[in-house]
BADO-624387 format. One record per atom (N, C-alpha, C): x, y, z; atom name; residue in three letters. Coordinates in Angstrom, 1 decimal. Each point is the difference from the previous one (the first is absolute). Example, Ala and Ser with C-alpha at 12.3 -4.5 7.8 and 13.67 -1.06 7.14 Angstrom:
BADO-624387
      xx      yy      zz  atome  residu
    13.2    -5.7     7.8      N     ala
    -0.9     1.2     0.0     CA     ala
     0.9     1.2     0.0      C     ala
    -0.4     1.1    -0.7      N     ser
     0.9     1.1     0.0     CA     ser
    -0.8     1.1     0.8      C     ser
***
This chain:
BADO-624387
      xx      yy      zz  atome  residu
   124.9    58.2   109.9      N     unk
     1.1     0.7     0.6     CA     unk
    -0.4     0.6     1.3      C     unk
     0.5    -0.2     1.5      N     unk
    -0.7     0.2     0.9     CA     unk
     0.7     1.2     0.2      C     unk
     1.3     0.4    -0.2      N     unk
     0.2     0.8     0.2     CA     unk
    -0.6     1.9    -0.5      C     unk
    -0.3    -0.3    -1.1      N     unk
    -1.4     0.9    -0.3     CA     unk
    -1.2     0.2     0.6      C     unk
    -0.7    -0.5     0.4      N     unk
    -0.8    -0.2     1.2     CA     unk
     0.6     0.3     1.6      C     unk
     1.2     0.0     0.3      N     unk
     0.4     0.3     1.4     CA     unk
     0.9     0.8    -0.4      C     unk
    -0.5     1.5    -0.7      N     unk
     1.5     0.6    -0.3     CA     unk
     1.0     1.1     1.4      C     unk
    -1.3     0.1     0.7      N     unk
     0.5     0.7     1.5     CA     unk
     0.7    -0.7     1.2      C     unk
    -0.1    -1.7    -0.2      N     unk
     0.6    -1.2     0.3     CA     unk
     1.4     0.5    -0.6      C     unk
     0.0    -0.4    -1.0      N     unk
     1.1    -0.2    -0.7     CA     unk
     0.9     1.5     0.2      C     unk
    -0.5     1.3     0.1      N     unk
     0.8     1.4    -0.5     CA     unk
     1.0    -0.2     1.8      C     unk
    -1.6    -0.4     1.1      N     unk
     0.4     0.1     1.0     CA     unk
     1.8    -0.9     0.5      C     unk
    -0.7    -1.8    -0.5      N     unk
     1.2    -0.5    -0.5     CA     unk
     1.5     0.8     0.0      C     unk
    -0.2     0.5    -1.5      N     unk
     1.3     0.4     0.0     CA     unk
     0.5     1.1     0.7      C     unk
    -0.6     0.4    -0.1      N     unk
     0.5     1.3     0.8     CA     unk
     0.6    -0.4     1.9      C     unk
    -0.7    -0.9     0.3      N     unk
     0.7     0.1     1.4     CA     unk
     1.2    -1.5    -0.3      C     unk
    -0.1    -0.6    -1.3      N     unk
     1.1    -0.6    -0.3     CA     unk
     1.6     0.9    -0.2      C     unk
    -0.8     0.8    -1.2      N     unk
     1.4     1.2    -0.2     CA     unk
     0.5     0.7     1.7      C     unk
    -0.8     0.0     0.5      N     unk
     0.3     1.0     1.5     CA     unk
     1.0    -1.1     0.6      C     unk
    -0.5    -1.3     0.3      N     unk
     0.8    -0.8     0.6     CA     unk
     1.3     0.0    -0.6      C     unk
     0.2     0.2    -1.5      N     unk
     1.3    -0.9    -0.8     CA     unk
     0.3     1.7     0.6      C     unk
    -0.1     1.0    -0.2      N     unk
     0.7     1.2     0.1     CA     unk
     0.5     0.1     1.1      C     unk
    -0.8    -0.5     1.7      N     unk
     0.4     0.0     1.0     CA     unk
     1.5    -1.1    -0.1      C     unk
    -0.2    -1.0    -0.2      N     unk
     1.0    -1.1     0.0     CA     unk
     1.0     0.6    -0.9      C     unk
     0.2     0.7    -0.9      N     unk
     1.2     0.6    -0.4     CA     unk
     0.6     1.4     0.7      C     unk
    -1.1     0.5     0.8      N     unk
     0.2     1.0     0.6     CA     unk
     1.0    -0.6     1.2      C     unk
    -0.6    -1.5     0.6      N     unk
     1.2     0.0     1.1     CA     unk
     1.2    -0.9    -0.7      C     unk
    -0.1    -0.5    -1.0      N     unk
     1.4    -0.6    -0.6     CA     unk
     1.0     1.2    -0.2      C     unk
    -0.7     1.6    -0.5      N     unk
     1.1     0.9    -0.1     CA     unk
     0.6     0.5     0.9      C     unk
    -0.8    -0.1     1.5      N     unk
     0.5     0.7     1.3     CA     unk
     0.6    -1.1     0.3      C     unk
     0.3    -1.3     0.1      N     unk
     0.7    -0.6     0.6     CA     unk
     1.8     0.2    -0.8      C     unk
    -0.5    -0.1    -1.8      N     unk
     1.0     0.1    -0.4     CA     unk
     0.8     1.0     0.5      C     unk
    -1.0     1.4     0.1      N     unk
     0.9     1.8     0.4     CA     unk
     0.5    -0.5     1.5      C     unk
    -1.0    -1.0     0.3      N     unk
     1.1    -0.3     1.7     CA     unk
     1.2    -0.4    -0.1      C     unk
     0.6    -1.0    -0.7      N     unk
     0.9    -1.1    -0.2     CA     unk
     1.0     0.7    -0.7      C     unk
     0.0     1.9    -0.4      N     unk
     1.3     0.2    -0.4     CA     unk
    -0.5     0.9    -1.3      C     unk
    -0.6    -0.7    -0.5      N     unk
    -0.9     1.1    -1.7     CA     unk
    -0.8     1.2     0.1      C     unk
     0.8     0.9     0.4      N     unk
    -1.3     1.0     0.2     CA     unk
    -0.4     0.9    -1.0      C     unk
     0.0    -0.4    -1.3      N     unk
    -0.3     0.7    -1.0     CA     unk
    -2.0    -0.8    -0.4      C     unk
     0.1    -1.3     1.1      N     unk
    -1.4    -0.7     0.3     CA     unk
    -0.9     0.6     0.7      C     unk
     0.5     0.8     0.7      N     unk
    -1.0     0.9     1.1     CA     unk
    -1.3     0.4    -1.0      C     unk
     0.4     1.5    -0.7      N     unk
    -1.1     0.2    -0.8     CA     unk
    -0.7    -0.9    -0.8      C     unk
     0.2    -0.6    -0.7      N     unk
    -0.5    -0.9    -0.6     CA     unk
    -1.1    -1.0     0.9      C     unk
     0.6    -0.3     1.3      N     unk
    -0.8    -0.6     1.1     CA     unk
    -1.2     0.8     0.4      C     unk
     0.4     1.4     0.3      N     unk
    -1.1     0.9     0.1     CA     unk
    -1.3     0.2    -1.3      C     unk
     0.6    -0.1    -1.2      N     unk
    -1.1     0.2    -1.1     CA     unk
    -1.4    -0.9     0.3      C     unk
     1.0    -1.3    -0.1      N     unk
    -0.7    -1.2     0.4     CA     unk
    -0.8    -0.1     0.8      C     unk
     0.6     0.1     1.4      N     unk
    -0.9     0.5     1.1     CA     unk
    -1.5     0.9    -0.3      C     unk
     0.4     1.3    -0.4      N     unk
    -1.0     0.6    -0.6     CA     unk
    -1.4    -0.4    -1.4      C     unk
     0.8    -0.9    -0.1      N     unk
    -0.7    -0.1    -1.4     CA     unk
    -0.9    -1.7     0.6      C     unk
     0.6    -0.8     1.2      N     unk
    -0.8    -0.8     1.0     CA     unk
    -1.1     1.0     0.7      C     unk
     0.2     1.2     0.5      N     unk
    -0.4     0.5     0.9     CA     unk
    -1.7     0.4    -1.2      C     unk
     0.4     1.1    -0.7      N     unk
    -1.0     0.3    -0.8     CA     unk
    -1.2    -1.2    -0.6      C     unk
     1.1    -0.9    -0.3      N     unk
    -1.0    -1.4    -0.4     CA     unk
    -1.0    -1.0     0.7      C     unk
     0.4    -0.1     1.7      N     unk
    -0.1    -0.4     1.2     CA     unk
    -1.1     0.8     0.7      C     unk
     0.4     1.0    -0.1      N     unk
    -1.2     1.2     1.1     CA     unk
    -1.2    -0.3    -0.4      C     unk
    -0.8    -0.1    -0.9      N     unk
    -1.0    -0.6    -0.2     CA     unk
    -0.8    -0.8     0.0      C     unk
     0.8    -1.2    -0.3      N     unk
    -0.6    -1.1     0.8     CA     unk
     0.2    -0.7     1.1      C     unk
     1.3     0.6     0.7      N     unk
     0.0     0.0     1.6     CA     unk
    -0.7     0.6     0.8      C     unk
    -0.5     1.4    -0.8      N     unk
    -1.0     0.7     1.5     CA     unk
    -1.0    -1.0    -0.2      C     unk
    -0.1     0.3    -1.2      N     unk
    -2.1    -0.8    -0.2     CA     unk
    -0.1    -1.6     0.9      C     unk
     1.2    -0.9     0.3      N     unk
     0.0    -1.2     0.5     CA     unk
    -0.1     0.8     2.0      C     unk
     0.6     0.9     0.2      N     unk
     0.0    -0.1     1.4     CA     unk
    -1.1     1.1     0.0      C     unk
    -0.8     0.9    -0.7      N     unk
    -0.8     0.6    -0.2     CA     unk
    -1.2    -0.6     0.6      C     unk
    -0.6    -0.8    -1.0      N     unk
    -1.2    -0.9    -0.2     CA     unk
    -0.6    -0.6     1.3      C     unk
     1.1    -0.9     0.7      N     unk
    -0.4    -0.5     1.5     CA     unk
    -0.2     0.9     0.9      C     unk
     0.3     1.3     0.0      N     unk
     0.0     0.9     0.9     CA     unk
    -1.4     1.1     0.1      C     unk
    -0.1     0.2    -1.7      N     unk
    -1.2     0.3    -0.1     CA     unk
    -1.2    -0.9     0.2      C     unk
     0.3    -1.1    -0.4      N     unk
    -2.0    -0.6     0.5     CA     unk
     0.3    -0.5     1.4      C     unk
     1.1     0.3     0.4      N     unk
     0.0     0.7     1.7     CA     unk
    -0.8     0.6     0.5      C     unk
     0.2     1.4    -0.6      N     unk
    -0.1     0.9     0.6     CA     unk
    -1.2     0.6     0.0      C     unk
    -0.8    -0.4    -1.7      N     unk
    -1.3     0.4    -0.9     CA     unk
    -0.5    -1.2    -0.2      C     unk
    -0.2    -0.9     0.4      N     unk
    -0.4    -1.4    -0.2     CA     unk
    -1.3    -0.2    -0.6      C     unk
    -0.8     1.4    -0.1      N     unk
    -1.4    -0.2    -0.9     CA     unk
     0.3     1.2    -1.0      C     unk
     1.2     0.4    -0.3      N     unk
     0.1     1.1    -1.4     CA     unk
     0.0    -1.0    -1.2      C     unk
    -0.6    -0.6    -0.4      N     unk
    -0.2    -0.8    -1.0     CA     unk
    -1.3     0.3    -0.8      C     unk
     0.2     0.8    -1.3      N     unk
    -1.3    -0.1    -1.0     CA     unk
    -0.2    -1.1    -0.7      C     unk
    -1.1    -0.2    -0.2      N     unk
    -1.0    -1.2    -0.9     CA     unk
     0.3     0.3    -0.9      C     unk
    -0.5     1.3    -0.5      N     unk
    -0.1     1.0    -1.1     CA     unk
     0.6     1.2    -0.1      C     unk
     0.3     0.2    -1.8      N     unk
     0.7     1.1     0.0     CA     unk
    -0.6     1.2     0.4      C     unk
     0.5     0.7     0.7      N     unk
    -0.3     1.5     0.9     CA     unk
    -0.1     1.0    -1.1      C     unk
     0.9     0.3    -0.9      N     unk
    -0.4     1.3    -1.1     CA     unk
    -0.8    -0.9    -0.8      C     unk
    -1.1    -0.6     0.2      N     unk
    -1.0    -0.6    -1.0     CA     unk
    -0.6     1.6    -0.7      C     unk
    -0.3     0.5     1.2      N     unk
    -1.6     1.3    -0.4     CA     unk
     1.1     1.0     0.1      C     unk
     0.9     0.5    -0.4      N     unk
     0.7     1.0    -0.2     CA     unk
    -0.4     0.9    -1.1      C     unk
     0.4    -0.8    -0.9      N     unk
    -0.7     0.4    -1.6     CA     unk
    -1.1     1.1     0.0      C     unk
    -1.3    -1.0     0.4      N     unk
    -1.4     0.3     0.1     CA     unk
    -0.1     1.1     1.3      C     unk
     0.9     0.2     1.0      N     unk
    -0.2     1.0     1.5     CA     unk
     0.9     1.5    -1.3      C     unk
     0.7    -1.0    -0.9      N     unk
     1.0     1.6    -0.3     CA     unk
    -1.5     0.5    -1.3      C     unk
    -0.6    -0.7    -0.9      N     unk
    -0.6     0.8    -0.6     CA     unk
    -1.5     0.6     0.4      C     unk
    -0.1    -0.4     1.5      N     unk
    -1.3     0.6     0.8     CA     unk
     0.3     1.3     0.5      C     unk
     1.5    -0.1     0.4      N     unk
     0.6     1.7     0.0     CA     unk
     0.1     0.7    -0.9      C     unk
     0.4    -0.4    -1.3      N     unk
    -0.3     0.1    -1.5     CA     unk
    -1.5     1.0     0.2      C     unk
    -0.8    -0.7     0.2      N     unk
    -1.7     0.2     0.0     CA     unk
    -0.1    -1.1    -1.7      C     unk
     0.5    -0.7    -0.1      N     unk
    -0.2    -0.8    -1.0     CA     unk
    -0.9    -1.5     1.0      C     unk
    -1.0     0.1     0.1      N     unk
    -1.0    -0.8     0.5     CA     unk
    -0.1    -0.9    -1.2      C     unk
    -0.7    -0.1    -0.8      N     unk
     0.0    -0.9    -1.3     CA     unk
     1.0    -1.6     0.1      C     unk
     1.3     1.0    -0.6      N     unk
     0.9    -0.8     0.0     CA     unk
     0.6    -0.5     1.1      C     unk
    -0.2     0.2     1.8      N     unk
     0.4    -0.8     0.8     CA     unk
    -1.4    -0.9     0.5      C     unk
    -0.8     0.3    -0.4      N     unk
    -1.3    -0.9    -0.1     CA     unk
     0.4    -1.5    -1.1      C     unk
     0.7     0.2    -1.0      N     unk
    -0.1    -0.5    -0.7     CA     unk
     1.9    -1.2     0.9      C     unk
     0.7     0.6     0.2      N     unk
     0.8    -0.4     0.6     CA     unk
     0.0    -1.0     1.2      C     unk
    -1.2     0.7     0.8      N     unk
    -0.4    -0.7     1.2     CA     unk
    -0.8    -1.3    -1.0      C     unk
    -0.6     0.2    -0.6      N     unk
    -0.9    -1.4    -0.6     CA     unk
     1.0    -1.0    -0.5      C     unk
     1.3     0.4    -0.6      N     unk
     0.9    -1.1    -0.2     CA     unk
     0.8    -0.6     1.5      C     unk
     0.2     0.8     0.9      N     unk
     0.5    -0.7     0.7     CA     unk
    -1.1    -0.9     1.0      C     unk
    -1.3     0.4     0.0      N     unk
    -1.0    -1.1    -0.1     CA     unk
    -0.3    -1.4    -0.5      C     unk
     0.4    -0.1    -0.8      N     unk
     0.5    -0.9    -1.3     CA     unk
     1.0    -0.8     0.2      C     unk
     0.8     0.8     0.8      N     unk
     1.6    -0.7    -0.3     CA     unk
    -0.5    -0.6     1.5      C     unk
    -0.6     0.7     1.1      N     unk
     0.6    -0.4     0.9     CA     unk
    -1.7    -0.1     1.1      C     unk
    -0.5    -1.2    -0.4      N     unk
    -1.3    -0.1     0.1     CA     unk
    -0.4     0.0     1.5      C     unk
     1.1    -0.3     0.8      N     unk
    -0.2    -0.6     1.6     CA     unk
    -0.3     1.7     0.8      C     unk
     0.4     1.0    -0.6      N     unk
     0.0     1.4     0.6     CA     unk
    -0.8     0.5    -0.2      C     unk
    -0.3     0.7     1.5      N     unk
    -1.4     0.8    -0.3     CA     unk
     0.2     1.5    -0.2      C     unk
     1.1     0.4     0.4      N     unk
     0.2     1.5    -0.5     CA     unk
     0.5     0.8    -1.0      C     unk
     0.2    -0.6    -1.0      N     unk
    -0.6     0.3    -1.1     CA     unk
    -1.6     0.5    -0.4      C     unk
    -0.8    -0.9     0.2      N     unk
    -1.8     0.0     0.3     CA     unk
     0.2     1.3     0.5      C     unk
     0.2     0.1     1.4      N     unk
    -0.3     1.1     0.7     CA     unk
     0.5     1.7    -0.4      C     unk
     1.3    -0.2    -0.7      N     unk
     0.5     0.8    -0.6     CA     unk
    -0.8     0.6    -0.9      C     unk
    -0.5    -0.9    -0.7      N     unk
    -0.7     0.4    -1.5     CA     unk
    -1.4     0.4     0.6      C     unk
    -0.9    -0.8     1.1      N     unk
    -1.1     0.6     0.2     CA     unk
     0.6     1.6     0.9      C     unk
     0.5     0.8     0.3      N     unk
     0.3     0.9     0.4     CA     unk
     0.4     1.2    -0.9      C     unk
     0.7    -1.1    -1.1      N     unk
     0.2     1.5    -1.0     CA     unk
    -1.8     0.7    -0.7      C     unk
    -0.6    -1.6    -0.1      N     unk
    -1.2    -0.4    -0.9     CA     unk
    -0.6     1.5     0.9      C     unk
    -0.4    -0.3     1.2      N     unk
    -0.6     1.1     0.9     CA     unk
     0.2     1.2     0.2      C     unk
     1.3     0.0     0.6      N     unk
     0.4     1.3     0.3     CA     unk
     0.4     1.0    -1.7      C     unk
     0.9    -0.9    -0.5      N     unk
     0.5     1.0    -1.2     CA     unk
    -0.7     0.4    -1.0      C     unk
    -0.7    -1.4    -0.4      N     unk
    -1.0    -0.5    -1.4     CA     unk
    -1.4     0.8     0.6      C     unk
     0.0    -0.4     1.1      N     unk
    -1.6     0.2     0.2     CA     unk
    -1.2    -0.7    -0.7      C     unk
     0.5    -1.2     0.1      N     unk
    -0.5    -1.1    -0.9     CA     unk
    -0.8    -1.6     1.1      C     unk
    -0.4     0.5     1.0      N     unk
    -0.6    -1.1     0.8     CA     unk
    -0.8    -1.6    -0.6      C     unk
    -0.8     0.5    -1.2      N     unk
     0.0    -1.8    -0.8     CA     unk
     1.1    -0.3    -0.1      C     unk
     1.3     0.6    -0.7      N     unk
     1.0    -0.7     0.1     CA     unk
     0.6    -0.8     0.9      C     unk
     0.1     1.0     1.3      N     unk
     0.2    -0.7     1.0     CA     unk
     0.1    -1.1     0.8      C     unk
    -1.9     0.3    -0.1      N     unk
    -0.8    -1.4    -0.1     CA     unk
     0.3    -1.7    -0.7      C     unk
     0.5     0.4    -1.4      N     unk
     0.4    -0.7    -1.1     CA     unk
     1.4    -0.8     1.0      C     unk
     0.6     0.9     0.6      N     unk
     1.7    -0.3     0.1     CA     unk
    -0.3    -0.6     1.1      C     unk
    -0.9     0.8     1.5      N     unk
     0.1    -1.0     0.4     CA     unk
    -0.7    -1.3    -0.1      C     unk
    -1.3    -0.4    -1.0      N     unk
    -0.4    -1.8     0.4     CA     unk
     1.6    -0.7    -1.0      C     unk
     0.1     0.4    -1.0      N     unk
     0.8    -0.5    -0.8     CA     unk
     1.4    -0.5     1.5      C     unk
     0.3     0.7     0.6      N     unk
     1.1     0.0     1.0     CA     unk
    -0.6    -1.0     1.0      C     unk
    -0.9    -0.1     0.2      N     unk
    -0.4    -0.4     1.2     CA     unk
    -0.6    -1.6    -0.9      C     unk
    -0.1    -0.1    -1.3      N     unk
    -0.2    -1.6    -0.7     CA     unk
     1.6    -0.3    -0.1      C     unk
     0.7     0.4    -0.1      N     unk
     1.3    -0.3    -0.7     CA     unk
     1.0     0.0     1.3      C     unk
     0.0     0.4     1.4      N     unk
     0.8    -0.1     1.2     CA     unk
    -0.5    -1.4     0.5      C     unk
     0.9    -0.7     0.5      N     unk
     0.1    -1.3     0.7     CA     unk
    -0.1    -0.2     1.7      C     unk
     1.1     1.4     0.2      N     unk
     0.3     0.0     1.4     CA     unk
    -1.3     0.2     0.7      C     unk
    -0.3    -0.4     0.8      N     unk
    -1.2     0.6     0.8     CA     unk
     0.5     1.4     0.9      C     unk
     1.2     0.0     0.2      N     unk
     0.4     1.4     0.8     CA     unk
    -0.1     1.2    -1.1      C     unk
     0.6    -0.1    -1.3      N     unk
     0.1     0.7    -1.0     CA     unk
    -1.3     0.8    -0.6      C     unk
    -0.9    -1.4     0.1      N     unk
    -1.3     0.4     0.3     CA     unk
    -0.5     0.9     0.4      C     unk
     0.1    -0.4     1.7      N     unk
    -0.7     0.9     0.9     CA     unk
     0.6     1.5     0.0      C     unk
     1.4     0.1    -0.8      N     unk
     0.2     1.5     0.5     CA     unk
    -0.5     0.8    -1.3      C     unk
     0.0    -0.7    -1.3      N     unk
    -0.6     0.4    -1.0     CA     unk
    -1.1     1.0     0.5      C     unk
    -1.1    -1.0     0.3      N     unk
    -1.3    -0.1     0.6     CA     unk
    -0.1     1.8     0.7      C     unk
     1.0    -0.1     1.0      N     unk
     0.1     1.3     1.3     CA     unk
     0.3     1.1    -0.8      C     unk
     0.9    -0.6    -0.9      N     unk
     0.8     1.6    -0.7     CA     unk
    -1.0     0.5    -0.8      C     unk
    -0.3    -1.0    -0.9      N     unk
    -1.4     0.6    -0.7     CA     unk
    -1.4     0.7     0.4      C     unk
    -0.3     0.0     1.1      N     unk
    -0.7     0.6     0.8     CA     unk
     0.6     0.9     0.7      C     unk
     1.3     0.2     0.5      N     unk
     0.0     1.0     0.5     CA     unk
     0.7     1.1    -1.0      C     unk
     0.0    -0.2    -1.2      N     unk
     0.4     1.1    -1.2     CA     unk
    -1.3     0.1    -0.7      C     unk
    -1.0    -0.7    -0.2      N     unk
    -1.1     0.2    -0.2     CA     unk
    -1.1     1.3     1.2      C     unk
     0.6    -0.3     1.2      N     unk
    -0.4     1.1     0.9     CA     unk
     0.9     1.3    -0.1      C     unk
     1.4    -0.2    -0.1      N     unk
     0.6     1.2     0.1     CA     unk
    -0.2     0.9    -1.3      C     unk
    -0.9    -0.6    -1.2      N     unk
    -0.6     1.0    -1.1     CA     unk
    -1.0     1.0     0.3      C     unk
    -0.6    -0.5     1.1      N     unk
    -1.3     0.7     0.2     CA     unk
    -1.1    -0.8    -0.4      C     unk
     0.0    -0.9    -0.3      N     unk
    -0.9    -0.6    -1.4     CA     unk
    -0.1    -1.1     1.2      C     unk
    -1.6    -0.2     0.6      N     unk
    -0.6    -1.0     0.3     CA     unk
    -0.6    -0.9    -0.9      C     unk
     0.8    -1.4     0.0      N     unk
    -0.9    -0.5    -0.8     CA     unk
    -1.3    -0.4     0.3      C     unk
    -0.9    -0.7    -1.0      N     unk
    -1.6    -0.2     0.1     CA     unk
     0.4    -1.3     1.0      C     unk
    -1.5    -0.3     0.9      N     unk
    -0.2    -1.0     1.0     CA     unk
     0.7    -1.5    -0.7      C     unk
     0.0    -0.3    -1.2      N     unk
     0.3    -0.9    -0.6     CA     unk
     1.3    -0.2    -0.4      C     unk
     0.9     1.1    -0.1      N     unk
     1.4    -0.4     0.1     CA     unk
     0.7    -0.4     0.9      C     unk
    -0.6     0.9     1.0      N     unk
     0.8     0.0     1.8     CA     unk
    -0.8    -1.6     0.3      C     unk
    -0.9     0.0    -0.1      N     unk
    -0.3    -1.4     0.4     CA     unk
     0.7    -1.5    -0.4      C     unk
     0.3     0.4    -1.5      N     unk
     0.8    -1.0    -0.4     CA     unk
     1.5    -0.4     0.3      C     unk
     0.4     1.3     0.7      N     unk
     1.5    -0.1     0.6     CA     unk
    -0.4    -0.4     0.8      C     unk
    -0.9     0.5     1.4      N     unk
    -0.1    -0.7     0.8     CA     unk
    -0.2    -1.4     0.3      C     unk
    -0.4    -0.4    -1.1      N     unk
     0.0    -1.4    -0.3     CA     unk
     1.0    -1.0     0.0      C     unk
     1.0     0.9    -1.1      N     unk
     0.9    -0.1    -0.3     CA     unk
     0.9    -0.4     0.8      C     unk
     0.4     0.7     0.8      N     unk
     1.3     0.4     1.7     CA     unk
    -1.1    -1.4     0.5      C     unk
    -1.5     0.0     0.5      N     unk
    -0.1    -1.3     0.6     CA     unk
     0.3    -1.1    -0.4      C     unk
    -0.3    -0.3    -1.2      N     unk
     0.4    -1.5    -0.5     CA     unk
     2.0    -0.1     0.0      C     unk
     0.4     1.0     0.0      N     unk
     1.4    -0.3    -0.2     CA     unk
     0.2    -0.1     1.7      C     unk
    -0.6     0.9     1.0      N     unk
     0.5    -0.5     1.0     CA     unk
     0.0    -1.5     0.8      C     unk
    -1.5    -0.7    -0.8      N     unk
    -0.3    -1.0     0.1     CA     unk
     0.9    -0.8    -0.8      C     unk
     0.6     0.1    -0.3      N     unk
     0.5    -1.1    -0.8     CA     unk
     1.9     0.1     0.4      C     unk
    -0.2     1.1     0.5      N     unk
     1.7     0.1     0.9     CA     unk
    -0.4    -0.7     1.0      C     unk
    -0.9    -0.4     0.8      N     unk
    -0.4    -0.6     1.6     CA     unk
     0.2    -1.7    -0.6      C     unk
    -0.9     0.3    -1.4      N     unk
     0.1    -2.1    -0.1     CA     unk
     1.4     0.5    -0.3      C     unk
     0.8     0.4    -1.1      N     unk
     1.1    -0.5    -0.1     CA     unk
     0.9     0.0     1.2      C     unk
     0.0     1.0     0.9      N     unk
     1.0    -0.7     1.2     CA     unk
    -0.7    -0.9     0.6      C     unk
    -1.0    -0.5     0.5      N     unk
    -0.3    -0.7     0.3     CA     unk
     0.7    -1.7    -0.6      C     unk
     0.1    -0.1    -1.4      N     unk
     0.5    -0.8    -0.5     CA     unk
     1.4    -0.3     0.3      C     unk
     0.3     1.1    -0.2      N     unk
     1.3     0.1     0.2     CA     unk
     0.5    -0.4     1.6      C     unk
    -1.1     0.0     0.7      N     unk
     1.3    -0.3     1.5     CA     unk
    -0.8    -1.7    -0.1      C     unk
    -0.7    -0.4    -1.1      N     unk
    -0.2    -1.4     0.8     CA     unk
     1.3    -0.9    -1.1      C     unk
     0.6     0.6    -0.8      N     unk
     1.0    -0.6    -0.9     CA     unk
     0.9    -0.3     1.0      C     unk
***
């Protein structure tokens, strides 16, 4: 049944079908109230109205839409925007735990993103006061991210929330990020490089 599957197809469907049939009776009764029947008038007006309420909605949205990626031609999200709401509202909370635990599912769900990672190493630091963790979130983040840009910002943010603790790490952490930001920058140079000989 396709119709189950396309039910916003279908709701949309009728509804701007009923609008049409209500308009089309709307002008059969004003022609009639023209020709002598004026007990058609009202009746023509319901109609009208009952076009108009039914119509307004999917009329703006058709002259709407071209005008906007006019006008905003890059307001387009990938992704849902109240993703971290949840987990931002129980940090106000001071419920760390459980938007730790929130941030790790939309990790999960949504593997290509790095802020989440970053999110969670920042509560790990700042809230937890838990720097192995950190640690933990970011290699885990930084095995599990694809993007090389996603990467590199990982990389920055973690260091510079690792600095704004106070907490230098040992010669052997900082060196491994450093490492880190090099090989990804190196590997952004081959990939464009690849990229402009396609």
């Amino acid at each position: 049944m396709w119709w189950k599957k396309n039910k916003d197809l279908v709701k949309s469907v009728l509804i701007v079908s009923t609008g049409l049939a209500a308009m089309t009776a709307s002008i059969m009764a004003m022609v009639t109230a023209a020709r002598g029947d004026f007990f058609m008038f009202p009746v023509g007006l319901v109609f009208a109205l009952i076009a108009a309420l039914l119509l307004a909605s999917p009329m703006s949205g058709l002259a709407a839409n071209p005008f906007g990626t006019m006008l905003f031609p890059e307001a387009r999200f990938d992704r849902p925007q109240p993703l971290y709401s949840r987990a931002e509202a129980l940090i106000r909370k001071r419920k760390y735990i459980e938007a730790m635990t929130l941030y790790e599912e939309i990790s999960e769900s949504f593997p290509a993103l790095g802020k989440p990672y970053i999110d969670m190493i920042d509560l790990a630091v700042m809230e937890l006061h838990d720097p192995g963790r950190a640690r933990r979130i970011y290699e885990r983040g930084m095995s599990s991210l694809k993007d090389i840009d996603e990467r590199a910002t990982l990389a920055r943010m973690y260091r510079a929330i690792r600095s704004r603790d106070n907490e230098i790490p040992d010669w052997g952490q900082k060196h491994q990020i450093d490492v880190d930001l090099d090989d990804l920058r190196e590997r952004k140079k081959v990939h464009r490089r690849t990229q402009k000989l396609r």
